[in-house]
N, C-alpha and C positions, 0 to 999 in steps of 0.2 A: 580632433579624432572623430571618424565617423563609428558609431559606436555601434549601430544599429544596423551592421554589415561587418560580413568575414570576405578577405580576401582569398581566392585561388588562384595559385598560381599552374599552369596545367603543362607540367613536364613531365608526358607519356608521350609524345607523340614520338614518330620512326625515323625521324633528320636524315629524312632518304637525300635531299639536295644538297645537306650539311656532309653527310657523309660520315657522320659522327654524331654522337650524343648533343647534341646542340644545348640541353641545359648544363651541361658543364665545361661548356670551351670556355678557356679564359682569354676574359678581354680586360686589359687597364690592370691586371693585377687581381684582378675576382672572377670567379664565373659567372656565365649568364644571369643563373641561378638568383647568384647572391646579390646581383645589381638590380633585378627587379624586387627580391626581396626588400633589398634597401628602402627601395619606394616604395612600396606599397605599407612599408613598415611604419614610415611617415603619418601616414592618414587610416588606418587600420589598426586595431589591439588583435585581431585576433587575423591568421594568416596560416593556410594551408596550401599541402602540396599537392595538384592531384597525380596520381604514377601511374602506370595500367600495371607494375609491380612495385615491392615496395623495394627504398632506394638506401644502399645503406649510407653511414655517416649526413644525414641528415640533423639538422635539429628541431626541425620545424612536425607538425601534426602532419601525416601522408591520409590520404586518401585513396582509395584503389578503382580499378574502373572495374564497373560489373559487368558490362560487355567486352569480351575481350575485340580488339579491331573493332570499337566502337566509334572511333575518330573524337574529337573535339567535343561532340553531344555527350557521348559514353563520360567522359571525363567532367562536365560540368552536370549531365547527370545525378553521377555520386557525390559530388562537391556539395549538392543543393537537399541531396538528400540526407548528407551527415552534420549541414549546421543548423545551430539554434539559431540565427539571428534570420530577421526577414527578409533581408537584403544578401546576393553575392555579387562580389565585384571579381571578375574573368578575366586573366590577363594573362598570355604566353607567355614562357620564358627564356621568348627570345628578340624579348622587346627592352633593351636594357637603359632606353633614355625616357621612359614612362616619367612625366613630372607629375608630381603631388598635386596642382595647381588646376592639370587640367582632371585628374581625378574628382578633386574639390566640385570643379564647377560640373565635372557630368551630374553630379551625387545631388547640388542642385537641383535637378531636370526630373526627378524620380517621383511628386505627387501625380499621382490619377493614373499611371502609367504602370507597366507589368516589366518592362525594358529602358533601358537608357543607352542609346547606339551611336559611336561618333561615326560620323562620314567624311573620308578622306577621299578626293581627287572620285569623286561619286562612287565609291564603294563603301561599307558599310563594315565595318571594325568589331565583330561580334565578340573580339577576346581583346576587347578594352574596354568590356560593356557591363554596366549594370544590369542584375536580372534580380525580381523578388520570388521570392521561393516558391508562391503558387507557380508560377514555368512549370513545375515541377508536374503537374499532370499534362502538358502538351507533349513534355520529354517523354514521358512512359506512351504516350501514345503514338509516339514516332516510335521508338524505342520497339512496340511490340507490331511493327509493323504498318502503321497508319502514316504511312508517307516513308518520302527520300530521306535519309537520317542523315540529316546535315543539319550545320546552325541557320545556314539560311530559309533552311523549310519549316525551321524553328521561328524563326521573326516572322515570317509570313503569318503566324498564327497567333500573334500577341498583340497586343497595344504598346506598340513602340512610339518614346520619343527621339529621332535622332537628330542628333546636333549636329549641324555642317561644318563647313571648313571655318568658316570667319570667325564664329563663336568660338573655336578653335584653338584659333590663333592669336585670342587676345590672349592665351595663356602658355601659348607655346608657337613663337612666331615661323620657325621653319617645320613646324610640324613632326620634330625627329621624335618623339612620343609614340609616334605611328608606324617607325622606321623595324621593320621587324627585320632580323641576321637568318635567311636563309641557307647562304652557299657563301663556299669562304671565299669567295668575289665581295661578297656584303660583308665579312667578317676585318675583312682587308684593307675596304673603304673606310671603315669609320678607326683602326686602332690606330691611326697617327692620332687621334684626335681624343682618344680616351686616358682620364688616367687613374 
C-alpha cells in the first residue's frame, strides 16, 4: 500500500462524446466507476471521488469542484486541497484497465519531483499522474487567472518526472492502463473482452 498518498478518482466531467454519464456505464458487470475503484483500491487506503456535484448512492469520500466548468484542473484542484496525505494519485473514470503494477512503479519516480507523468504514444497522461500537494499553489494561480486553465499549463509549471513508453511497458505490455472509454465506439471495442 502506498500510504503516503490518497487516490482521486475524477467523475465530473460532461461525456459530451460518451453521450452519457461515462462514470457509470456498465462494462463486464461493474461501472466504470467501480473498476477503476477496484484498482486504485489495490495500492491506495484511502480513495476519493471528485464530482462537480455530489453523486448519490456512492460509498466512497466525494469531493466537489470549486469552480464550476472548471474542467480536470477544477476537479484535481479540490481533490488536493481536501487531502491530508502529501501525495495525490489522478486517475479518470474512464480508465477501467488501470493495473496496480504500473501505479507501483509511477509512485517509484516521485523523489525531487513535484509531478510524476506517464507518456504514452508522445502525449503526456495527466489523469494517471502523480502530483504532491504543494501543485496546489500553481492550481490557484491558474485557477485565478494566471494562464490557460488546463492540466497541461499545469505541467508546464512544475518539476515533472515523466515516464515513457518502455518503462511502461515492463508493467503493462499493451499499454491498456492508458486506454481511456470515450465514445461507445471505445465502450464496444473492449466489452467482448471484459468480464
Amino acid at each position: 500500500m502506498i500510504t503516503d498518498c490518497t487516490a482521486v478518482i475524477l467523475a465530473g466531467g460532461d461525456s459530451r462524446r460518451m453521450g452519457q454519464d461515462k462514470a457509470m456505464l456498465p462494462l463486464g458487470g461493474k461501472t466504470l466507476l467501480q473498476h477503476v475503484t477496484d484498482s486504485v483500491a489495490q495500492v491506495f487506503p484511502q480513495v476519493i471521488v471528485s464530482v462537480r456535484q455530489p453523486r448519490t448512492g456512492l460509498d466512497l469520500p466525494q469531493v466537489c469542484d470549486a469552480f464550476p466548468d472548471g474542467g480536470p484542473l477544477a476537479g484535481l484542484a479540490a481533490a488536493l486541497e481536501s487531502i491530508e496525505t502529501p501525495w495525490l494519485f489522478a486517475v479518470g473514470c474512464d480508465m477501467p484497465f488501470l493495473a496496480p503494477a504500473v501505479i507501483e512503479a509511477l509512485a517509484r519516480q516521485r523523489a525531487g519531483h513535484q509531478a510524476v507523468v506517464p507518456v504514452v504514444q508522445g502525449h503526456p497522461q495527466p489523469l494517471a499522474a502523480f502530483y504532491a500537494r504543494e501543485c496546489i499553489e500553481a492550481m490557484r494561480d491558474i485557477q485565478a487567472g494566471g494562464g490557460k486553465r488546463s492540466l497541461r499549463a499545469l505541467l508546464e509549471r512544475l518539476d515533472v518526472c515523466y515516464v515513457d513508453e518502455a518503462q511502461l511497458r515492463e508493467y503493462d505490455p499493451q499499454l491498456r492502463s492508458f486506454f481511456d472509454l470515450d465514445t461507445p465506439a471505445d465502450v464496444a471495442a473492449v466489452s467482448n473482452g471484459v468480464s
